[in-house]
C-alpha positions in Angstrom: -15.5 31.3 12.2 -16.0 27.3 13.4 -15.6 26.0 10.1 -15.1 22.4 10.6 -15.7 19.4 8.6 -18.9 18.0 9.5 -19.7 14.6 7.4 -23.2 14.2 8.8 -23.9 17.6 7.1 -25.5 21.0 8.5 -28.0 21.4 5.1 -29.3 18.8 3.3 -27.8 19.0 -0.3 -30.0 19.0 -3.5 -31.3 16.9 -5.4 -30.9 12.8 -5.9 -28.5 10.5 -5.0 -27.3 8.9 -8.4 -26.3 5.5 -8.7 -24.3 4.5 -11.6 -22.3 1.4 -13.2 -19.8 3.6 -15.5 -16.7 3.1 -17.0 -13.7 3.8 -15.8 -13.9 6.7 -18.3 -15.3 8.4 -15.0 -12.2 8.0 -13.0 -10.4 11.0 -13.2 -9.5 12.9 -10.6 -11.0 16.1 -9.8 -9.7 19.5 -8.8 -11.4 22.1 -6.4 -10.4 25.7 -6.5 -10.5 27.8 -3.2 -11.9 28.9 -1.7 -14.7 26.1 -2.2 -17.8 29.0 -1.2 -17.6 32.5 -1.6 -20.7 34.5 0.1 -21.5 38.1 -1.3 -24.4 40.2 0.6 -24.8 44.0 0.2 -27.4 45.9 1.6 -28.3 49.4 2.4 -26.1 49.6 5.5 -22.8 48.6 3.5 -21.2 45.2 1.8 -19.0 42.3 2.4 -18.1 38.9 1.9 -17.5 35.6 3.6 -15.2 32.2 1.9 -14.8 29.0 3.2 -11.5 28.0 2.8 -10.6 24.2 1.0 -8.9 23.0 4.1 -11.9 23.3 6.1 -13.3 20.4 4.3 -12.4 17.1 4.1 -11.3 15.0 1.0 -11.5 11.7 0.5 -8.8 8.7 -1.7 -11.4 8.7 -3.9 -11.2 12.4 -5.0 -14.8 13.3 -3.3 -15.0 16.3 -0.8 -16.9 17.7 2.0 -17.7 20.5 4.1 -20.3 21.3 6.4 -20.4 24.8 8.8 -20.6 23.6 12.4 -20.1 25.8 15.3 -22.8 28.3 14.7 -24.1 31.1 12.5 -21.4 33.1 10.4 -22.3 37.0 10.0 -21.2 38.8 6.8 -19.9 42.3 8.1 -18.9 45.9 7.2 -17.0 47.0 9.6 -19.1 46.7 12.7 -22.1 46.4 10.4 -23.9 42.9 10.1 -25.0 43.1 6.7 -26.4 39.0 6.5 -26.1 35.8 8.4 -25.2 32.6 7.0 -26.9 30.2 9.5 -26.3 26.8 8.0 -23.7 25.7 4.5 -22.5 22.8 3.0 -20.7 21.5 0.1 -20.1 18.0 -1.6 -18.1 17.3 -4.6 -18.7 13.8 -6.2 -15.3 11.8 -8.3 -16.9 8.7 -9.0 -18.7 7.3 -11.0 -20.0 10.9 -11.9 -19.0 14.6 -10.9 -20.9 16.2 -9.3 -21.9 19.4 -6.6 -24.2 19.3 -4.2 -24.3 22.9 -2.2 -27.0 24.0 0.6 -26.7 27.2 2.7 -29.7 29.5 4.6 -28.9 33.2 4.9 -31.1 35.6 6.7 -31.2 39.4 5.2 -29.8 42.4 7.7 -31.3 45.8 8.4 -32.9 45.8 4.7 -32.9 44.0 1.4 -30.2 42.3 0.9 -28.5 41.0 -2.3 -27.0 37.9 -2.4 -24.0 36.2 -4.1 -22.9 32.7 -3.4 -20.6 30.8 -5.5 -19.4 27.3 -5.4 -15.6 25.9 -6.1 -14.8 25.3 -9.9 -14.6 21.7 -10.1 -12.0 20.6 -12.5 -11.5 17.0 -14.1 -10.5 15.3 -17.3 -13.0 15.7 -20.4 -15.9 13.9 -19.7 -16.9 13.2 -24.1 -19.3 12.6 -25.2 -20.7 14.1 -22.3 -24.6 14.6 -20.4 -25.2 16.5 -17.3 -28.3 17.6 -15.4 -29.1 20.2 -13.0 -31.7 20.5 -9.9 -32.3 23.3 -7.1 -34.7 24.5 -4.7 -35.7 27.6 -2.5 -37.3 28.1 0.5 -38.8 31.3 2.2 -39.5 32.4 5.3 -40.9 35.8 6.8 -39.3 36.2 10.1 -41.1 37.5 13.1 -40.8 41.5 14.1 -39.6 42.2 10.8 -42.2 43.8 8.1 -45.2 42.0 7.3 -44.8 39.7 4.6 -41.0 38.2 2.7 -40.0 38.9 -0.9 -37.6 36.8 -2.7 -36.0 38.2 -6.3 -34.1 36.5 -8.8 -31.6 38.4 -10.5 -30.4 35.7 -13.2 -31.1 35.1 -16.7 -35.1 36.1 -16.4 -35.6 36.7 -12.6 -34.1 32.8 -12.0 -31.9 32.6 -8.9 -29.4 29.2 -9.6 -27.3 28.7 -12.2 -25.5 25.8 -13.2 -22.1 26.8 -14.9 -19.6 24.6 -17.2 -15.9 24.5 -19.0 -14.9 27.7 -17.0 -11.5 29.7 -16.1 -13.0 30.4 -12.6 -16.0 29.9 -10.7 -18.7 31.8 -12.3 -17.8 32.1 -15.2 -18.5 29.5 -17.4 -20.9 28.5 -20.2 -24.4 28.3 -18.8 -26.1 24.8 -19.0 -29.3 25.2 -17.0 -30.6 28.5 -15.5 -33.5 27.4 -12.8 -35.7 28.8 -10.1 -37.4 31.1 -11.8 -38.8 33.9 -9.2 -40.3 36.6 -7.9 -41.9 34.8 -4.4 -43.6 36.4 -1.6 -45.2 34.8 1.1 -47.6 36.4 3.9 -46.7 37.3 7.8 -45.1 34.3 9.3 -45.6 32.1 6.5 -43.2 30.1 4.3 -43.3 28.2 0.7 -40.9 26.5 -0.9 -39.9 26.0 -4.7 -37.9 23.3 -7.0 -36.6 23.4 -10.3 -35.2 21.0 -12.5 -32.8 21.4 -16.2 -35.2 18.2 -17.3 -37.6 15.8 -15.6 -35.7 13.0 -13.3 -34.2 11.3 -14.4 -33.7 12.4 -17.7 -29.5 13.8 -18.1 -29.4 16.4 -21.5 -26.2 15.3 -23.9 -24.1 18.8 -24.0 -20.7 19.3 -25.2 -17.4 17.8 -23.6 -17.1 18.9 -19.7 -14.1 19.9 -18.2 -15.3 22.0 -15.2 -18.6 22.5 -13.4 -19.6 25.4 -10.8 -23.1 26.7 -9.9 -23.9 30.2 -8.8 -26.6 31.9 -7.4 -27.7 35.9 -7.4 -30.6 36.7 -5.2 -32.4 39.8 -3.2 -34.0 39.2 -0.2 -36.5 41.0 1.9 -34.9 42.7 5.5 -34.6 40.2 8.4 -36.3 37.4 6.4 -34.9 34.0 5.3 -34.3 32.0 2.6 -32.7 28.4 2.1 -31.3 26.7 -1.4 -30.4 23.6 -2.6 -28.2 22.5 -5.4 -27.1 19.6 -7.1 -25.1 19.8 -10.8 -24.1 16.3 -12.4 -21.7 15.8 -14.9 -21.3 11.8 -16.8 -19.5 10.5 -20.1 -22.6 9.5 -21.8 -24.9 7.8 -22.5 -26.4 8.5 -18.9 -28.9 6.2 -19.2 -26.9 3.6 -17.2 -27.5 6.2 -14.4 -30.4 5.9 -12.3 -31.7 8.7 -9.9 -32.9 7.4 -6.7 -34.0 9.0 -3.5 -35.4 12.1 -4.3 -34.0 14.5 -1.3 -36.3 17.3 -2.0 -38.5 17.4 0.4 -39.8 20.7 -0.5 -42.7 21.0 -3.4 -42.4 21.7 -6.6 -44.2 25.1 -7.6 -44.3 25.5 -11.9 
């Protein structure tokens, strides 16, 4: 695995950038558990996993973080079995003036559905209070020549939704749920692809929630065999009030579906 850091990034990561005149209330420094992705596929033909350790990013004086897969696609085995193919990752952690996760990653099903697992490093920082956080993702799918006609994409969150955006937790994934987004099933035809977004409130509105220690996203998905799908994440967490935040340059560039 050619997991190296990569600061022009291999995905582009979700959401906004956010541009913010806080306090210094903001200013404390943040804590990543390892490994900072875990990758979870199980199919038909077996299971297995793939993490990306925390010293294959880079970290910054300021407390911010990335990593970015270079070096080509990492397969997800059983033994000799490829079960899924991770063919492009990244992840950003945010310090200041605002926490925040930005994750991207495309994964290609093996020899039939496949269920997917990805969860991002519990990031860890003094109490942001009072507090307001919001929460974006997207998802793209793609049907994939010589596999069957057609690609599926299922949600197996809260009420079929495929990203969600976790707070104040022991460990990644388990947390108290702030936003649960990307509300499926898709399909799409032979050789087609759409693309979906999702949002915890219209930009740029951030939603006032209890004191924040901690944020982590994680997302729980089945895809169709040999096809593709892509996400996008972005989780923000700010003392309030966040209207002294303004979202700017809105790096979706896939459509929103309702």
């Amino acid at each position: 695995m050619n997991a190296t850091p990569n600061r022009s990034g291999a995905f582009a990561l979700a959401g906004a950038t956010v541009v913010g005149m806080l306090a210094s209330t903001a200013s404390a420094q943040i804590t990543l558990s390892d490994p900072v992705l875990h990758f979870e596929a199980s199919n038909g033909s077996g299971s297995g996993f793939v993490d990306i350790p925390w010293m294959s990013g880079a970290s910054n004086p300021d407390g911010s973080y990335f990593w970015g897969l270079t070096g080509g696609p990492i397969d997800i085995m059983d033994g000799p079995t490829v079960i899924a193919t991770i063919t492009a990752a990244s992840i950003s952690a945010g310090n200041l003036p605002f926490k925040s996760l930005g994750i991207g990653f495309t994964v290609f099903a093996g020899g039939s559905d496949t269920t997917f697992t990805v969860t991002s490093s519990l990031s860890s920082f003094g109490a942001q209070t009072p507090a307001e956080a919001r929460a974006a993702g997207g998802m793209s799918l793609s049907d994939s020549a010589g596999t069957p006609l057609g690609a599926t994409l299922v949600g197996n969150g809260l009420g079929g939704t495929m990203y969600a955006s976790l707070m104040n937790g022991a460990s990644p994934g388990t947390s108290t749920t702030f936003a649960d987004l990307i509300s499926g099933p898709f399909a799409v035809g032979d050789n087609a692809s759409d693309s979906w977004t999702d949002e915890s409130a219209p930009a740029p509105i951030f939603t006032p929630t209890a004191p924040i220690t901690s944020i982590t996203t994680l997302w729980s998905f089945t895809l169709s065999q040999g096809d593709q799908a892509a996400a996008t994440a972005g989780f923000w967490a700010v003392p309030a009030p966040a209207s002294l935040l303004v979202l700017s340059g809105g790096v979706f560039a896939i459509r929103r579906r309702r």
